[in-house]
Every structure is written in structure tokens, then in C-alpha cells.
N, C-alpha and C positions, 0 to 999 in steps of 0.2 A: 186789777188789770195786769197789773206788774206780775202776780203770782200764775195768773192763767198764761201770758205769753211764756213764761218759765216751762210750765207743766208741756205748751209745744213743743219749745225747743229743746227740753229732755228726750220728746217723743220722736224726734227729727233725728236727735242725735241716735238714739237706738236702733231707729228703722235703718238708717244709713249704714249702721254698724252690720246690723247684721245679713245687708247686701251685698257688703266688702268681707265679709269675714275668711273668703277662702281667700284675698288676696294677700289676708297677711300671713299666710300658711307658710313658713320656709321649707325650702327643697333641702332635702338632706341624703348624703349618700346611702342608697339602695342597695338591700344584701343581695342582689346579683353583681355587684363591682363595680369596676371599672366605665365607666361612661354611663353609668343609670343612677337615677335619681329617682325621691318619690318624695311627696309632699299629702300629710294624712289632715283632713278635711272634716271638721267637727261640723253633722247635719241635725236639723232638730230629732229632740227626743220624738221616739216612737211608743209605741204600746208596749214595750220594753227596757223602755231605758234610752240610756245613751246610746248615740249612732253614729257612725264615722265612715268617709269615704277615703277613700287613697288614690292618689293620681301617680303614676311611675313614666317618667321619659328618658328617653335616649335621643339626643337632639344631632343632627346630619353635620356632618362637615360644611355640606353645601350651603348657600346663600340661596333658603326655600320659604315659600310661602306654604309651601306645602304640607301635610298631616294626618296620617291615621290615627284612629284613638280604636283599639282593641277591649273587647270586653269577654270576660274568660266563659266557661263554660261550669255545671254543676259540679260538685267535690274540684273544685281547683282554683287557681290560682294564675298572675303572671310569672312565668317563670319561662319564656320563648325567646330566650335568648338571640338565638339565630333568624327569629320572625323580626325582632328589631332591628337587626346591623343590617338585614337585605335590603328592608325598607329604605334606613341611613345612606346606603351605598347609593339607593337607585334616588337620593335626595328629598326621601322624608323623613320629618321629624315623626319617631312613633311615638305615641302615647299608650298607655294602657289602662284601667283605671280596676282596681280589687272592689269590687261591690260591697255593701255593707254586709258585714255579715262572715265575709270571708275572706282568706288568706290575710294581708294584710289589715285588712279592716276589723278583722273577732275580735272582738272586745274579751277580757277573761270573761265575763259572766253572762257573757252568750250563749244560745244556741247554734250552732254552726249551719248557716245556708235558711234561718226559720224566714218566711214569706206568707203572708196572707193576700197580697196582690201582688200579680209583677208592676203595677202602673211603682209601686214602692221605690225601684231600680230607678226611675224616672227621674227622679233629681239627682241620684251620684252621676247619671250620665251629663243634664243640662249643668253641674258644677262641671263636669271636665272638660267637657265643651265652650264652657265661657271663659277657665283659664285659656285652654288651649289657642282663643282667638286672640284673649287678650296678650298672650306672648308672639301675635304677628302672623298668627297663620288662619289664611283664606278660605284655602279649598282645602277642608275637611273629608275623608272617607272614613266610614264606620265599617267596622271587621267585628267580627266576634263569630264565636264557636259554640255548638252544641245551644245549651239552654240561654247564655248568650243569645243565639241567633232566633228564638223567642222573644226574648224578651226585648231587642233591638228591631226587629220587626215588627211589633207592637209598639213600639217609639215612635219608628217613621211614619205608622200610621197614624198616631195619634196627633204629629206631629207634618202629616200630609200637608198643610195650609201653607204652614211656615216651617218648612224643612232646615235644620241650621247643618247638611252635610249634602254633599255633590254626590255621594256614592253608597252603596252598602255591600258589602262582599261577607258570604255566609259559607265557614266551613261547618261542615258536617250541623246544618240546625236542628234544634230540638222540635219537630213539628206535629208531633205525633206521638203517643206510647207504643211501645215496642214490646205489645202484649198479645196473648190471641183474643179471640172472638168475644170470650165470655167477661175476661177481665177486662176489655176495652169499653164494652157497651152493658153492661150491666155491674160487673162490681167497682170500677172508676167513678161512673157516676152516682152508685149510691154512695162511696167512701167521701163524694167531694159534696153530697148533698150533708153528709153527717158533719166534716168538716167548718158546715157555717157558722155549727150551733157547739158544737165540741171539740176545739182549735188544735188540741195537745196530744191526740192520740195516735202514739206511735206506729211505723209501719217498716218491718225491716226493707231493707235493701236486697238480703239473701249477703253471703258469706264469700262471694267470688273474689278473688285477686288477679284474675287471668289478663284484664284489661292494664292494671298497674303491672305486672311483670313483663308485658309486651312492650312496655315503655321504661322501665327501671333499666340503669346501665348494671347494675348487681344480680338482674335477672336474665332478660333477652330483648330488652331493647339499648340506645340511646344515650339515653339523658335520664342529668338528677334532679329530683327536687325534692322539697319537703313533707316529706310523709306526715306531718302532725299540721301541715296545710291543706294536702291533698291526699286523702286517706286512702292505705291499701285496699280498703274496704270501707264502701258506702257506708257513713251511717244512717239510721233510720232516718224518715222523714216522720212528718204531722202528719194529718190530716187537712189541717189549712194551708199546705205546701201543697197536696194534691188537690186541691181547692181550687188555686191559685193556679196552677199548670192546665188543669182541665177548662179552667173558664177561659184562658189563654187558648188551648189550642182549638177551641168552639168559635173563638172568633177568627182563627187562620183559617179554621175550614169553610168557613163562609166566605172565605176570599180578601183581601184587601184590595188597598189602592197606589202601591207605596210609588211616589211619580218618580222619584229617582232612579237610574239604571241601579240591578240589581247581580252579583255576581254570585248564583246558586252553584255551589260543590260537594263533590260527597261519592263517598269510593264507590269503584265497582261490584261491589258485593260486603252482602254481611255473611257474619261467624259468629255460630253459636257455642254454647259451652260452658261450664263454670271454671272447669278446668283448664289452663294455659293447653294451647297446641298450635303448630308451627302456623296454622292458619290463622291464630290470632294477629300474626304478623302483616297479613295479606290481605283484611277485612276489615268491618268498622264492627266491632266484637258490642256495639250499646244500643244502635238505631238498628232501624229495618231504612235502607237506602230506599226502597220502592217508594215506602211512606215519603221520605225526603225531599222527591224527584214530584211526587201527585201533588199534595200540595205547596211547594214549593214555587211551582209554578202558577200557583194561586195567590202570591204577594203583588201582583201589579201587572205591568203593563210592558214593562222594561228588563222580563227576566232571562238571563244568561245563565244555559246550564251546563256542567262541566262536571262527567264524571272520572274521579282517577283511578285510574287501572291500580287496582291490589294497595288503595291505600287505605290507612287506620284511620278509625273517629273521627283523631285530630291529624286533619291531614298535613299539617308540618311538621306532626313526629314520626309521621310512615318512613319506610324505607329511604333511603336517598332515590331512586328511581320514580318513586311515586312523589316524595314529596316536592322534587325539582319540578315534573307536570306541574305541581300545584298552581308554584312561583311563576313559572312561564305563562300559566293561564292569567295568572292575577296579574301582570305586567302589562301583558297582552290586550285583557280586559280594559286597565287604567287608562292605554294609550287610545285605544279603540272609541273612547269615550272621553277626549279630553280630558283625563284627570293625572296625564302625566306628562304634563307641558312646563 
């Protein structure tokens, strides 16, 4: 008897261990500087190996209940400096959180961005979200950009019953391929029918840098960041990466239900090209914006659309002209909808 209650209370102690295991994570200064932090998050192995999440905050001078938690988009990273301190300013705590897999999360002997399911995302997000409450804040809004806004839009769906955020605000989502007729509806789905059964098979990106030079301060944008996080140039994907994106976007285009207001954005025009041109400056040079706007307005019930005149992708690295619209719209949004009280 003696031996069996042992063998529970071993089991008691491990189960507990490993539902606290992100709180004993310490914060440690963040190589963005000065007022950021991040704390890296050991998640269970995967089909892969070891797997790690990363949480990065910037916490408000203000006396807030309040929270965004950011989630980045494909080839990238946190690095939005200037998307944290406005938040800060207008009295949120931002959060951000590197997905597994990426920027700060790649393990050396990863592959960079590999996914066989987006539901996969689903726990670094409920890990940053259960720190995030457990350091006092209430009312949560989720933000995220490009494949990001994929794959958080699939969250809140999944997550429709028991919603754990007030809000969801989507710049530039990934909702669609930005392909023609032929590669959209016949060779995607054969690559992601092949992908079930043959996970590794590469697919270039194409060789452009025009999108990284529109944002490089060394080229003709902005802002710096790290090129060995957020590569000049895409590298390949799988086959189970477009698996995964395609079963993802099948189920946006059949509509959701997401019950929380919803803040849809995304520039006034796309630009094509491989080669950088002043227009790169002026457009969202990855998505087709039409796609954005059609289904986008297919997530719910509660969709707010806002398109910004002449801005990029990622619409807080456009222009200053465009990406101030942005901030004014997302403010605007927040107050509109109680969620900036």
C-alpha cells in the first residue's frame, strides 16, 4: 500500500510540474534593449525533437489591466519596436510571443518555420496567454500579422466557446495564396495532397529580396533587424508546410464564427515584382489585398474593415503617412469596442 500511494504521489508531483513549468521560466533582458524582456518556454517534444516557445514584453508605465500579445508573421520575427512603446504609451502591456520554430525560438537543429498543422501554434499561443493573465492582466487583444493572422484566426475559432481575448486585430492576414488560377486550384492541392504522405519535399520561395529591401534601413526602408532571423530571401518550404497552409486556408474560406470584434487591415493596393521598385514602398509587395478584404470578411460576425492608403505587408513598417492611419484606426477600433478603458 505504502508503495502504491508513493507511485501517486510521484505522479501528482510530475503532472503539477509540468503545468507550472512555464512559470518558473525567468525573464531575462531581450536583444531589442532597453525595456524588453523575454522569457524562452520549454514545450513538449514534437515529431522533431525539442521545442521551445518564447514570450518578449514590454510592460506600460501605466497602472493596466490591460494586454496585447502579438504574434509575428512567416520568415520573421518580433522585432516592432515602435508597435510596443505605442501600445505602452496608450497603457498596454504588449506582449509578443516567437513561435516555435522561429526567430527566437530555432533551436540549432531545426528547420526554420517546418509545420505539419497550424493547430501546432496553438499551445505557444495558450502558454503566453496564461503567463500573460497570470501577471494581472484581464483584457487581452490578440494582433498578429500575415500567417500570423492565419493562424490566430484558427485559434479564435477553435477557441469560439471559450474565447481567453476581448479582441483580434489582423494586419495584413495570410488568407489566401497570392498565386494565379492554375497554381491556386490545381497544383496547391496536388503539392498538399502529396505533402501527407511525403513531408520533406522542398519548394523554393523564388530568389526576391525586393520585400526585405523595402524595409531594410541599408536599403530603402526603416528599420533593422536580423537577417539570419528574418531572411533576405525566403527559404524553401515542405511540402507539409503547404499541407498545412492549404488545409488552413479551406477552412477560412468556408467562413468562421469568430464572436469577438474583429479589426481587418490591409493596404490599398498590391505590387508586384521580384525586383525592388519605388512601388514596393506603396503596396503590400506578398498578398493580393482583394483576397484579404473577400475572405476576411468571412471570419465572423463582428468584422471591421480598414484599408491603408499606400501601405506595405506589414503595415507598421509603411511609410509614416500610412502607418500612422494604421495606429489611429487600431485606437480608434480599441475605444469603439471597449477595449480601451
Amino acid at each position: 500500500m505504502i508503495k502504491y500511494m508513493r507511485h501517486i504521489f510521484i505522479f501528482i508531483v510530475v503532472w503539477l510540474s509540468a503545468g507550472t513549468i512555464c512559470s518558473f521560466a525567468q525573464y531575462k533582458p531581450d536583444r531589442l534593449g532597453e525595456g524588453f524582456e523575454a522569457k524562452t518556454i520549454a514545450m513538449p517534444d514534437d515529431y522533431s525533437g525539442k521545442v521551445v516557445t518564447t514570450l518578449v514584453r514590454s510592460l506600460s508605465s501605466c497602472d493596466t489591466h490591460k494586454a496585447v500579445l502579438y504574434v509575428h508573421g512567416y520568415n520573421d520575427y518580433f522585432f516592432q519596436e515602435t508597435l510596443a512603446r505605442t501600445f505602452n504609451d496608450s497603457c498596454f502591456n504588449f506582449y509578443a510571443v516567437d513561435l516555435r520554430k522561429y526567430g527566437r525560438s530555432l533551436l540549432p537543429e531545426q528547420t526554420p518555420f517546418e509545420v505539419r498543422d497550424l493547430q501546432e501554434y496553438f499551445a505557444d499561443i495558450d502558454t503566453a496567454l496564461t503567463l500573460i493573465r497570470e501577471e494581472g492582466n484581464t483584457d487581452i487583444v490578440l494582433m498578429a500579422h500575415s500567417t500570423g493572422g492565419l493562424i490566430t484566426s484558427l485559434y479564435c475559432e477553435a477557441h469560439r466557446n471559450d474565447l481567453p481575448v476581448q479582441g483580434l486585430i489582423l494586419n495584413s492576414p495570410f488568407l489566401d495564396m497570392n498565386m494565379n488560377w492554375f497554381y491556386e486550384k490545381i497544383l496547391v492541392p496536388i503539392v498538399s495532397a502529396w505533402g501527407r504522405w511525403f513531408k520533406g519535399t522542398k519548394i523554393s520561395q523564388g530568389n526576391s529580396t525586393a520585400y526585405a529591401e523595402s524595409l531594410l534601413k541599408d536599403h530603402h526602408g526603416e528599420w533593422n533587424y536580423d537577417t539570419d532571423l528574418k531572411f533576405k530571401v525566403s527559404p524553401p518550404v515542405s511540402s507539409a508546410w503547404i499541407r498545412a497552409i492549404h488545409r488552413g486556408h479551406n477552412q477560412i474560406h468556408k467562413g468562421l464564427h469568430i464572436p469577438c470584434p474583429v479589426l481587418l487591415m490591409y493596404s490599398s493596393q498590391s505590387v508586384d515584382g521580384n525586383k525592388w521598385t519605388p512601388q514596393h514602398q506603396s503596396g503590400d509587395a506578398v498578398l493580393d489585398v482583394k483576397d484579404i478584404a473577400r475572405y476576411g470578411r468571412m471570419l465572423g460576425p463582428k468584422v471591421t474593415e480598414f484599408e491603408v492608403q499606400e501601405g506595405m505587408h506589414d503595415l507598421v513598417l509603411s511609410k509614416p503617412s500610412a502607418r500612422q492611419a494604421a495606429y489611429s484606426e487600431m485606437f480608434r477600433w480599441l475605444r469603439s469596442n471597449g477595449l480601451n478603458e
